[in-house]
C-alpha positions in Angstrom: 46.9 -24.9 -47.0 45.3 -21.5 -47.7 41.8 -24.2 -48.0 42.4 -25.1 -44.5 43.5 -21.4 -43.0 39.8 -19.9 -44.1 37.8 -23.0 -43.0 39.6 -23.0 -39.6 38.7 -19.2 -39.7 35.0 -19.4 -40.8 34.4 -22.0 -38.2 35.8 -19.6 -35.4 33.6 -17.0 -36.4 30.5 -18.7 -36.5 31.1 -20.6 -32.6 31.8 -16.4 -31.4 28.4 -15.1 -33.5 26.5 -18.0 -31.8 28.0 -17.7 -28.4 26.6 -13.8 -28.5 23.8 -14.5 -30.1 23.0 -16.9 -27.1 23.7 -14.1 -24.2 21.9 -11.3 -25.9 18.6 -13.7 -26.2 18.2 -14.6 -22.4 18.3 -11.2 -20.8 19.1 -11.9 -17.1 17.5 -10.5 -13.9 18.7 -9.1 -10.6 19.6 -12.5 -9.7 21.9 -13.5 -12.6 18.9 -16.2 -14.2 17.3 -15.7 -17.7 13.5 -14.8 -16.8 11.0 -14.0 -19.4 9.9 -10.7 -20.0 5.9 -11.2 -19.4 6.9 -12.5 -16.2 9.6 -9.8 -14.9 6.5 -7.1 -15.8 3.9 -9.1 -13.4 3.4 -7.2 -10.1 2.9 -9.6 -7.3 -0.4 -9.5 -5.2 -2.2 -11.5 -3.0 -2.5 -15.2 -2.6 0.4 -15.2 -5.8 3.0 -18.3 -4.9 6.7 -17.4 -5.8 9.7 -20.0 -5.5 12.6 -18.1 -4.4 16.3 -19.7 -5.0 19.4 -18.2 -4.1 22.7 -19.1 -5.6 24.9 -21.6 -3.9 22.4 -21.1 -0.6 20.1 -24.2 -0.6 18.8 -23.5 3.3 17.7 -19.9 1.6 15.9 -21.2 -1.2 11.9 -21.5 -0.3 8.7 -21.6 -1.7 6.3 -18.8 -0.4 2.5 -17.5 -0.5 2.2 -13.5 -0.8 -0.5 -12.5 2.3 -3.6 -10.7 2.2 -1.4 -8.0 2.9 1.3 -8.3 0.6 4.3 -9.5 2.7 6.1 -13.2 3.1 7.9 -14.5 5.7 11.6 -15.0 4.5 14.3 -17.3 6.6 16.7 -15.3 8.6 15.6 -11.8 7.4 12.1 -12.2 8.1 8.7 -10.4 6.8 9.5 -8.7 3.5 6.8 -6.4 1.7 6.4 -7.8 -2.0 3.1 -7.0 -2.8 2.9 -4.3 -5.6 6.5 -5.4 -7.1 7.4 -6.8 -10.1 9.5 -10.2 -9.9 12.7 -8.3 -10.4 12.2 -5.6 -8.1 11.0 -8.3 -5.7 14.1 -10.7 -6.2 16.4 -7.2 -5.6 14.6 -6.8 -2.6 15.3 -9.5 -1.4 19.3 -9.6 -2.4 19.2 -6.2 0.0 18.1 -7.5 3.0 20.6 -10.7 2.8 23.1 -8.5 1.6 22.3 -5.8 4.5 21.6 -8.1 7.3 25.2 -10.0 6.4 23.9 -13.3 5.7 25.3 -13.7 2.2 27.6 -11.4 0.9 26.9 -11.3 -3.0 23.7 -12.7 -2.8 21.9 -14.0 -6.3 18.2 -14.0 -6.4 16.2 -15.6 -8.6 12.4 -15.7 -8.5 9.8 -18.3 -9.8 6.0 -17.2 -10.3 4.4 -20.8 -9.5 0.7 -19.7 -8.6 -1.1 -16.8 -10.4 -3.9 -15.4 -7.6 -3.3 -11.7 -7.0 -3.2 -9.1 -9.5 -6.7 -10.0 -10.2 -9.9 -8.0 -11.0 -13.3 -8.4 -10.5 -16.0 -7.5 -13.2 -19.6 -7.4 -11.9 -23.4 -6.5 -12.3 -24.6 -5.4 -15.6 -21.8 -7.2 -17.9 -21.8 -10.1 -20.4 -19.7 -12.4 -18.8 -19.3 -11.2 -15.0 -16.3 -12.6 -13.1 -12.7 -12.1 -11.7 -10.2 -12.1 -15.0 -6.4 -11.5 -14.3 -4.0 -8.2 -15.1 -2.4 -9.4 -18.3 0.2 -6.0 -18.1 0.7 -3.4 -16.4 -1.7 -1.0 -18.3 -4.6 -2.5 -18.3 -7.2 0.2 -18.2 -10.5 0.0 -17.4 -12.0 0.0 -21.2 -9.8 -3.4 -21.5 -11.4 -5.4 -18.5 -15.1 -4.3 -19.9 -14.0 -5.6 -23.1 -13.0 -9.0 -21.5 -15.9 -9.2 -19.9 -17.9 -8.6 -22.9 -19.6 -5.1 -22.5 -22.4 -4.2 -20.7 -25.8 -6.0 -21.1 -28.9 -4.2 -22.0 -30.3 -3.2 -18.8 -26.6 -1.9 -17.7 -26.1 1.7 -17.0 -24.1 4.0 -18.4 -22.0 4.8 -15.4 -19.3 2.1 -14.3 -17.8 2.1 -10.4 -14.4 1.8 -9.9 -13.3 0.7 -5.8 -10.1 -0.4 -4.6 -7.1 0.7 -3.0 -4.5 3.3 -4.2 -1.3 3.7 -1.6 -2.9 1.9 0.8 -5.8 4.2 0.7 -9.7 3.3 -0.3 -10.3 4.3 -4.0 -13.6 4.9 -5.9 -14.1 6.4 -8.9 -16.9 6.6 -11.0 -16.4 6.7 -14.8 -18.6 7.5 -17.9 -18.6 4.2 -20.4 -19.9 5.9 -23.6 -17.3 8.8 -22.7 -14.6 5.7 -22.4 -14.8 5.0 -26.6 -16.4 8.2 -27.6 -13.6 10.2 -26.7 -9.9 9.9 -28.4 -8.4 10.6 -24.9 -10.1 10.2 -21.7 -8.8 10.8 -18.3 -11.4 8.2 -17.1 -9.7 5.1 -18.6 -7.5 4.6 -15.8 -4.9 2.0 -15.2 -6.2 -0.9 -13.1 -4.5 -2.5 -10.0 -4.9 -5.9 -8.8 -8.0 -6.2 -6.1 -10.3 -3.5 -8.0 -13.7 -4.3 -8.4 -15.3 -3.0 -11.5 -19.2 -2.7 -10.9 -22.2 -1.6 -13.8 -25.3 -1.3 -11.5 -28.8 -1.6 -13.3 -29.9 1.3 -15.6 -32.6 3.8 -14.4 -35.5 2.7 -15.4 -39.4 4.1 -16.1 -43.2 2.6 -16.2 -45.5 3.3 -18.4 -49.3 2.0 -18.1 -52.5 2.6 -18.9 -53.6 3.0 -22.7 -50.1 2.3 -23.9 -49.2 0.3 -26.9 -46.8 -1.8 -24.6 -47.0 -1.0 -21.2 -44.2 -1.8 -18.8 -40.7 -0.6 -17.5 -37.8 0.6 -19.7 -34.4 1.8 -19.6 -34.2 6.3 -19.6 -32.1 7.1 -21.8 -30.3 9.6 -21.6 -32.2 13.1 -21.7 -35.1 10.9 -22.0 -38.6 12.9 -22.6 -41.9 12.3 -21.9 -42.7 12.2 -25.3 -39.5 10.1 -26.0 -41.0 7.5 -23.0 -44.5 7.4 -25.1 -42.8 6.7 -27.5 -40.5 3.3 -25.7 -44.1 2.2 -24.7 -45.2 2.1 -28.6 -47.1 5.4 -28.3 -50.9 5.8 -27.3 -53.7 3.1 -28.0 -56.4 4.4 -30.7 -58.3 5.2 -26.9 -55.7 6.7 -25.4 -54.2 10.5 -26.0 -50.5 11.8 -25.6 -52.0 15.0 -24.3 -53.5 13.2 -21.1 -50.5 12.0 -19.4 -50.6 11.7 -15.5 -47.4 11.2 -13.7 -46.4 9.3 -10.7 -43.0 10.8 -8.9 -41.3 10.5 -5.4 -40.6 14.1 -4.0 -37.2 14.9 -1.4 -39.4 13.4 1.1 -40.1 10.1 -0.6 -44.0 11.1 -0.9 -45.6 10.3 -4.3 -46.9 13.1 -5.8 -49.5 12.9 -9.0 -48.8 15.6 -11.4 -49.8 16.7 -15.1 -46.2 16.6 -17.1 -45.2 18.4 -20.5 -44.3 16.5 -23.4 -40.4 18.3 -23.1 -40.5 17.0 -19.5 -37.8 15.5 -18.7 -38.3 11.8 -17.3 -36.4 11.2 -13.7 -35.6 7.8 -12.4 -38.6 4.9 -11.1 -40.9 7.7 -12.7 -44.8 6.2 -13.6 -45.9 7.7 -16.2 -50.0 6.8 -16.4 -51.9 7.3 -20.1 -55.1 7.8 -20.0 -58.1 7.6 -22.3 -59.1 10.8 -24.7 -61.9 12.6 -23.6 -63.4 12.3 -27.1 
């Protein structure tokens, strides 16, 4: 008898451990259905199509496209702004205006993220694998998405450009790459927001001709000298001398004026820097 008491007891206690264990792993949202977390975090933007279902109200339950500007058109209620929200904010947004406008009077929302097209960002110019990749969270800085789009080539620059909108505002930003890793904390990493366009333009470059090792254009670095840019063109030819440079530069006015440079000089963008033979 006692046998029976604790196996009817142990069998109890295992049904009420899995029946919690069961709530506690499906957390609900704002409309009383289990949605995973990765999807409650996405923000919804442009193009993005949602299904929306509500509880016990078939005629209110829709599928939807977000517009260019961020709203749907919702039966009974209207134009709703989702764009910007995450699902559950969205889905309580939408419980508010039912709720407010007296159509249902406990409404239960529950959202369905069926098409992935906002919340996107484009990567382009000077980078590896240029394109448009999607926000994966909601921190996703800038020194991720030039990661993803696998770094800068070797004729990018050194400065990235950061446009988009902030509060309906333009935004633009531009942001030192080496500074993004070099530092241990940098205020230029921002976080991203769906529709900005990250752009690395072309590095400044310089020419070098005349008897050079290996004339042609290269990339200035930076604090570049006119030494340093002998040296990218593999120095002077056994005819040529490092002490007879002649350079070529554009003035405010956009004139081209032929000057003698020092070694220290420091070499300035689309400079033409002409070696020419020793006098001995």
């Amino acid at each position: 008898m006692n046998i029976f008491i604790r196996f009817f007891a142990s069998v109890i206690l295992f049904v009420i451990t899995a029946s919690a264990f069961s709530q506690t792993a499906q957390p609900s949202n704002a409309g009383g259905a289990a949605v995973a977390p990765a999807q409650q975090d996405y923000r919804l933007g442009a193009g993005d199509a949602i299904g929306i279902q509500v509880y016990q109200s078939p005629d209110l339950s829709v599928d939807a496209r977000v517009s260019e500007t961020g709203v749907i058109s919702y039966p009974l209620v209207g134009t709703l702004q989702l764009g910007g929200l995450t699902i559950s904010e969205a889905e309580k947004k939408i419980a508010d205006a039912l709720r407010t406008g007296g159509f249902v009077k406990v409404p239960q929302v529950n959202i369905v993220l069926r098409q992935v097209r906002g919340s996107q960002v484009a990567v382009l110019g000077q980078v590896s694998k240029p394109g448009r990749f999607p926000l994966e969270t909601l921190n996703t800085r800038v020194s991720d998405m030039l990661a993803a789009a696998g770094g800068t080539t070797a004729l990018g620059d050194d400065v990235l450009i950061v446009t988009g909108q902030r509060e309906n505002k333009p935004f633009r930003k531009v942001i030192d790459i080496p500074a993004l890793f070099l530092n241990e904390k940098s205020d230029n990493d921002i976080v991203l927001a769906g529709g900005d366009t990250l752009y690395v333009n072309k590095a400044p470059v310089f020419y070098i001709y005349g008897e050079a090792q290996k004339p042609g254009p290269y990339r200035i670095e930076r604090g570049m000298t006119m030494m340093q840019a002998l040296a990218q063109g593999g120095g002077p030819t056994v005819r040529g001398s490092q002490n007879r440079l002649r350079l070529h530069r554009r003035d405010m006015t956009g004139n081209v004026v032929e000057t003698t440079p020092r070694l220290t000089d420091a070499v300035q963008a689309e400079d033409v820097i002409y070696v020419r033979e020793s006098i001995f």
